[in-house]
Backbone as ProteinMPNN parsed JSONL, in Angstrom:
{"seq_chain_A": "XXXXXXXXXXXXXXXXXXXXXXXXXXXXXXXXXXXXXXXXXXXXXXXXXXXXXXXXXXXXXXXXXXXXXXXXXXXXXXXXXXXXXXXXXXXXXXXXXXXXXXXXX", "coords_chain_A": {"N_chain_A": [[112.393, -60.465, -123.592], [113.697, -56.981, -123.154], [114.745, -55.075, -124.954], [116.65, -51.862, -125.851], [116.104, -48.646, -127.273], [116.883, -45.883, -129.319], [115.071, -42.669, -130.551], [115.0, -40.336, -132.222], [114.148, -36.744, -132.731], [112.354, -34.133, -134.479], [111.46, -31.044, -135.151], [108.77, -30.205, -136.989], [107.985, -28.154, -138.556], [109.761, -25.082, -139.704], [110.886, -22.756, -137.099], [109.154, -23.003, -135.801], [109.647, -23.77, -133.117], [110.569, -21.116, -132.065], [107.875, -19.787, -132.208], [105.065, -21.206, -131.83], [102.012, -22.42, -132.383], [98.807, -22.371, -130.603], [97.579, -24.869, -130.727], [99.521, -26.638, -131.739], [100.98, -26.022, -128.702], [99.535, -27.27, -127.419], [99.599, -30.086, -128.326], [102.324, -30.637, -127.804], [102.447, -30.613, -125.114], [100.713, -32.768, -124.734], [102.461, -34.745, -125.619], [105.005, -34.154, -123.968], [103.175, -35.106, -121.477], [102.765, -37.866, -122.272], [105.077, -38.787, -122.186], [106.508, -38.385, -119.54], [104.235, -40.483, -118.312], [105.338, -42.715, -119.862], [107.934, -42.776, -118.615], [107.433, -43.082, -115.659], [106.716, -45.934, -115.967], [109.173, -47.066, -116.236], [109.581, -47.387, -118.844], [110.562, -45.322, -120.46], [113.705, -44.171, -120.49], [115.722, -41.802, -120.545], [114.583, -38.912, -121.984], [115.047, -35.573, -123.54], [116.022, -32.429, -124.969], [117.797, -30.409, -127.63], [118.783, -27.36, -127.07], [118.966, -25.096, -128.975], [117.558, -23.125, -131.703], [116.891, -23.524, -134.139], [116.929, -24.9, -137.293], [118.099, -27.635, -136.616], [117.613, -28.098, -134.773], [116.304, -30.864, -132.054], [115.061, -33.662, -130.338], [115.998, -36.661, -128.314], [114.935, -39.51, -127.221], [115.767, -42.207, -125.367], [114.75, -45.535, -124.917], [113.416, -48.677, -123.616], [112.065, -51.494, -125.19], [109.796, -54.486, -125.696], [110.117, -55.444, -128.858], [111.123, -54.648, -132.121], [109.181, -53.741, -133.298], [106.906, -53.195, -131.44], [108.552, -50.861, -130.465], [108.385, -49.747, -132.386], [105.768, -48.871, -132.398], [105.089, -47.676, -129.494], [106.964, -45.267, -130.431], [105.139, -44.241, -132.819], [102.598, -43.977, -131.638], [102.752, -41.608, -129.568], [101.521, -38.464, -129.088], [102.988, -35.978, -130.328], [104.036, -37.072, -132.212], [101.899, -38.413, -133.757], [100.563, -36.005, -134.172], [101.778, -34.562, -136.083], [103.306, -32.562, -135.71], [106.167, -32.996, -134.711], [108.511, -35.059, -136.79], [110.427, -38.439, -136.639], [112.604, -40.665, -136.323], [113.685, -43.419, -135.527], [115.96, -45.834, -133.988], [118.017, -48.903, -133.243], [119.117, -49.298, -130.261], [122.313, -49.076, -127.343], [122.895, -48.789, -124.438], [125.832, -47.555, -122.718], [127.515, -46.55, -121.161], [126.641, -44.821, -117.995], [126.482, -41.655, -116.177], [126.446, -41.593, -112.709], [125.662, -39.149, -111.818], [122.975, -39.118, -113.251], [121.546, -39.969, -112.676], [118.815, -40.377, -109.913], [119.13, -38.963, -106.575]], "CA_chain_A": [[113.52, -59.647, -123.167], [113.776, -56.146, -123.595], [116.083, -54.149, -126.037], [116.727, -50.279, -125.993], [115.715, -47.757, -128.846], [116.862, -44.594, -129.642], [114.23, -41.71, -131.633], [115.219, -38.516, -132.78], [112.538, -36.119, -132.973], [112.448, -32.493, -134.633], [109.881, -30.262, -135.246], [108.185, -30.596, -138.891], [107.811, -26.754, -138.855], [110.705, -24.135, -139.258], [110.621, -21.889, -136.66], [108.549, -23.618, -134.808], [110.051, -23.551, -131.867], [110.348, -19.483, -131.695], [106.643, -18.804, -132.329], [103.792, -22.299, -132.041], [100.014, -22.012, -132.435], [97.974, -22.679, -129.443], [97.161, -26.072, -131.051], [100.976, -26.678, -131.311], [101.315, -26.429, -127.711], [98.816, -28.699, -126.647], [100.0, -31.511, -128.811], [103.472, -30.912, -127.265], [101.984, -30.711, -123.744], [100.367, -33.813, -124.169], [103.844, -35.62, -125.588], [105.366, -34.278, -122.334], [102.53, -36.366, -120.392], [102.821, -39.26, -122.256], [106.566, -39.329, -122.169], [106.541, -38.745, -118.651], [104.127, -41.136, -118.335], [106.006, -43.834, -120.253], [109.403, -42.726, -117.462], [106.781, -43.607, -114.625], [106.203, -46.838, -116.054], [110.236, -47.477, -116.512], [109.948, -47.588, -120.576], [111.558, -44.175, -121.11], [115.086, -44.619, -119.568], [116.196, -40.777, -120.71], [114.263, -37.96, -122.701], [115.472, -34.33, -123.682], [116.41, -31.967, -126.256], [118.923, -29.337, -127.885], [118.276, -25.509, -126.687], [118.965, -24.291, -130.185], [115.96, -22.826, -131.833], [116.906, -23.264, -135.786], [116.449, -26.287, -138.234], [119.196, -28.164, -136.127], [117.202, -28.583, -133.024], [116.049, -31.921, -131.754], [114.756, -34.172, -129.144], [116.467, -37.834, -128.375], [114.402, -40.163, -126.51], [116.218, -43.547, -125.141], [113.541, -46.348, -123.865], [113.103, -50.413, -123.839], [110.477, -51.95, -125.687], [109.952, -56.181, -126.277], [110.761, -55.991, -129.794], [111.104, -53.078, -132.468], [107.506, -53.228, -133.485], [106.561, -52.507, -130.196], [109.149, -49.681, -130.655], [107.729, -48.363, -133.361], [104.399, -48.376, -131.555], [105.627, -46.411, -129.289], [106.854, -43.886, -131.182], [104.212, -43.835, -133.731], [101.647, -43.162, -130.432], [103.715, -39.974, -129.026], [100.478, -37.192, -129.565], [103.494, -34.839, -131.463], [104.545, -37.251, -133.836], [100.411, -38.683, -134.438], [99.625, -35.165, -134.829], [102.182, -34.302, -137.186], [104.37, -31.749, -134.988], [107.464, -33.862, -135.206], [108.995, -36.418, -136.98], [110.922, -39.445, -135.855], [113.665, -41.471, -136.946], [114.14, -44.342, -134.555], [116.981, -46.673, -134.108], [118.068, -49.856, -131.922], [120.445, -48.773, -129.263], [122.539, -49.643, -126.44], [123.531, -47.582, -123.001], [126.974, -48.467, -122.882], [127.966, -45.711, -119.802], [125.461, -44.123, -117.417], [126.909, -41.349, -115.128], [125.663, -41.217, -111.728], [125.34, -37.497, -111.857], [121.847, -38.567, -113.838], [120.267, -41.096, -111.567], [118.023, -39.882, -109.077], [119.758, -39.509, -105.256]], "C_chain_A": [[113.439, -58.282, -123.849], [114.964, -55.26, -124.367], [115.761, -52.595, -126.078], [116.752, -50.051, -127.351], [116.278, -46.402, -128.455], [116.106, -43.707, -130.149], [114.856, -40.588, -131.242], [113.906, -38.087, -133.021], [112.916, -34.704, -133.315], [111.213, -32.161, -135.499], [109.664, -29.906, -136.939], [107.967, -29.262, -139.328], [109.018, -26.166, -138.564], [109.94, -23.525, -138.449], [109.023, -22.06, -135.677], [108.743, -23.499, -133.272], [110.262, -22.2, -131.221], [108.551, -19.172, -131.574], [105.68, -20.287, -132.653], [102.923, -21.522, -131.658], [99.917, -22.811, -130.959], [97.823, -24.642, -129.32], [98.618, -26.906, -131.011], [101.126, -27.294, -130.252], [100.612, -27.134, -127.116], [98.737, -29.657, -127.151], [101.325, -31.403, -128.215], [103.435, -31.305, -125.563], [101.444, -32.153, -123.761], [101.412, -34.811, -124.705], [104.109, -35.677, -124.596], [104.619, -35.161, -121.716], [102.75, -37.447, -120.837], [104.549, -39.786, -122.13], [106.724, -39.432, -120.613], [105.692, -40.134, -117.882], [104.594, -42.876, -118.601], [107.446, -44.034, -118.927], [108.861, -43.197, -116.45], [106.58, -44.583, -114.832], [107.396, -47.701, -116.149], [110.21, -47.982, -118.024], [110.624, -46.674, -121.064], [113.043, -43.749, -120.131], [115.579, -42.366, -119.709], [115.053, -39.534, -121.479], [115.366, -36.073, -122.559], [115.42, -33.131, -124.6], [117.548, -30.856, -126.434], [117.972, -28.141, -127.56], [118.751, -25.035, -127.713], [117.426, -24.314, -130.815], [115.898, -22.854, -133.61], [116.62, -24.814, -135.775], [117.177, -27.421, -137.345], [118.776, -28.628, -134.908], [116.276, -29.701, -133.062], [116.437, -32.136, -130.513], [115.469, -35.669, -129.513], [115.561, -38.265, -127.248], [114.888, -42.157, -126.184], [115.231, -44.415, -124.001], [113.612, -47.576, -124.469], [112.071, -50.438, -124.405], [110.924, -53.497, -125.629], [110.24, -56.326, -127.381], [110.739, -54.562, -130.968], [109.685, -52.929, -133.37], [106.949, -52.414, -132.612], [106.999, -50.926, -129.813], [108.206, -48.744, -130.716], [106.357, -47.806, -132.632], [104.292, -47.182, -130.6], [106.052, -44.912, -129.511], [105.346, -43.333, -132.05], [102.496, -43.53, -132.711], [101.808, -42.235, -129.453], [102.34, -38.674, -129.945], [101.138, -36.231, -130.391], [103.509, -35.558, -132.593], [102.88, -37.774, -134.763], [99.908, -37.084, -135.117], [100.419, -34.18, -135.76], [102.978, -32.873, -136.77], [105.675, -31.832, -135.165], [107.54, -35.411, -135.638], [110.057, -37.253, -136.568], [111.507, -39.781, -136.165], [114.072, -42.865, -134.892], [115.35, -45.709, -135.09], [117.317, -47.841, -133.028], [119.676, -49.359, -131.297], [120.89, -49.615, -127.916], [123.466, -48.955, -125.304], [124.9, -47.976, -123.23], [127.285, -47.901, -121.746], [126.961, -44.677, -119.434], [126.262, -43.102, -116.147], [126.057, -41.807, -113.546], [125.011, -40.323, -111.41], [123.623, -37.865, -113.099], [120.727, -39.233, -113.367], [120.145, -40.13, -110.242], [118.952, -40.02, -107.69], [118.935, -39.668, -104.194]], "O_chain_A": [[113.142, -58.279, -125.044], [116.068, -55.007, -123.885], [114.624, -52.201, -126.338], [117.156, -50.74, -128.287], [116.105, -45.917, -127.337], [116.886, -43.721, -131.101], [115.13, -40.09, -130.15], [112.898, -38.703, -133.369], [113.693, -34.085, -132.588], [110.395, -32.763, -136.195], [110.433, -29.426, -137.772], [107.743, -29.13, -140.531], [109.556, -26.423, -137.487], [108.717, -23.475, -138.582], [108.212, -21.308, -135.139], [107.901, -23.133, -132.452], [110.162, -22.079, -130.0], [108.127, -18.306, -130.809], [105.562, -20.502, -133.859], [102.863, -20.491, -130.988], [100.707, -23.584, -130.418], [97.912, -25.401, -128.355], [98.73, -27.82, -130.194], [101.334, -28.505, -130.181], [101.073, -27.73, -126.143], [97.883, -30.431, -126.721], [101.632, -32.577, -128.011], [104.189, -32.068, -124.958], [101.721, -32.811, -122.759], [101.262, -35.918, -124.188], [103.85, -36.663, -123.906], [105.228, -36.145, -121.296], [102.993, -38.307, -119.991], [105.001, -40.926, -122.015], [107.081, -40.546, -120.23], [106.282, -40.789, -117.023], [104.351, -43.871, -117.918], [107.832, -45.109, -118.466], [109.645, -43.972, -115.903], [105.974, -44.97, -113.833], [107.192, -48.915, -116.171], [110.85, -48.991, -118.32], [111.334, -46.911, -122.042], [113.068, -43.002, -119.153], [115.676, -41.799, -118.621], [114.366, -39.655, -120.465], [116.114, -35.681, -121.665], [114.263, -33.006, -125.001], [118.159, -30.45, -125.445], [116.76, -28.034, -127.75], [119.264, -23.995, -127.3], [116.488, -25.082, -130.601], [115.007, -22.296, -134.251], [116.287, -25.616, -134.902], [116.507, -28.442, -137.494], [119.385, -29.375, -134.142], [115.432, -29.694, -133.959], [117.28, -31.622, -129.777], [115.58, -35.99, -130.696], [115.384, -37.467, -126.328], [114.351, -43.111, -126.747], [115.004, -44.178, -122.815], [113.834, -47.681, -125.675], [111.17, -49.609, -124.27], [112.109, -53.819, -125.537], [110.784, -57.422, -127.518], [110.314, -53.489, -130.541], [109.369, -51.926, -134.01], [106.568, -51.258, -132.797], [106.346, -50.069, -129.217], [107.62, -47.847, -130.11], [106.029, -46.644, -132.395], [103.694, -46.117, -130.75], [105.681, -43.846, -129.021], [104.714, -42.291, -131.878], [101.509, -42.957, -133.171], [100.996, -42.104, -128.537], [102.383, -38.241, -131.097], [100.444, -35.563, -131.158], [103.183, -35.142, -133.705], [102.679, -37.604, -135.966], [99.203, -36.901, -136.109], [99.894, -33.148, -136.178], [103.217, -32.108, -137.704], [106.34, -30.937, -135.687], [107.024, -36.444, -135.21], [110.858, -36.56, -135.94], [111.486, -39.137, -137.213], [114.518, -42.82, -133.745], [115.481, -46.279, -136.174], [116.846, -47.671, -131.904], [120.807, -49.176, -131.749], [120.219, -50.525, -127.43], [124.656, -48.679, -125.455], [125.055, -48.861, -124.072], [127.427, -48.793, -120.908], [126.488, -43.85, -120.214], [126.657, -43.721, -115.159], [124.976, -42.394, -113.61], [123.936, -40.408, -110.817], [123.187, -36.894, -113.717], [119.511, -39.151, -113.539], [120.992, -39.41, -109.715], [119.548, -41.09, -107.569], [119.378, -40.095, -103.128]]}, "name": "protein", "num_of_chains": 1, "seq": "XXXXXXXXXXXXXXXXXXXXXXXXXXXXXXXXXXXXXXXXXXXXXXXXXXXXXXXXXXXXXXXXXXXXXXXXXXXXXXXXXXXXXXXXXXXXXXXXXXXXXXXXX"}
């Protein structure tokens, strides 16, 4: 049976988010694929992040796994957080209210 996770994710560099290296953006580019990837596979139920650009800004990512190893796996195989872009904080979570306004029509 599957159980929902929460991760937080923010970027391990100030100021990061105003001004990344080349190398930067193609460890974030390939998060994006694998996160979308994981949403095509129905494991990543939500992704996003805050549009602030200081210390304060972060990504939340809500997705099922089979148990919170598996979680962690998950997280800990995300190309930003392996390559040391952002770090993670994950937690066990649970949807409780889903608008409609975010499901697909």
């Amino acid at each position: 049976m599957s159980s929902q996770y929460l991760v937080r994710i923010q970027p391990m560099r100030d100021g990061f988010l105003i001004e990344s290296t080349p190398e930067e953006d193609a460890i974030v580019s390939a998060h994006f694929h694998y996160l979308r990837d994981l949403t095509e596979q129905g494991i990543v139920l939500m992704a996003g992040r805050t549009l602030n650009t200081d210390d304060t800004s972060h990504g939340l990512v809500v997705f099922v796994a089979d148990s919170e190893e598996h979680a962690r796996s998950i997280v800990e195989n995300d190309p930003a957080v392996k390559g040391g872009v952002f770090r993670a904080e994950l937690f066990p979570f649970a949807v409780a209210l889903v608008s409609e306004k975010i499901l697909p029509t």
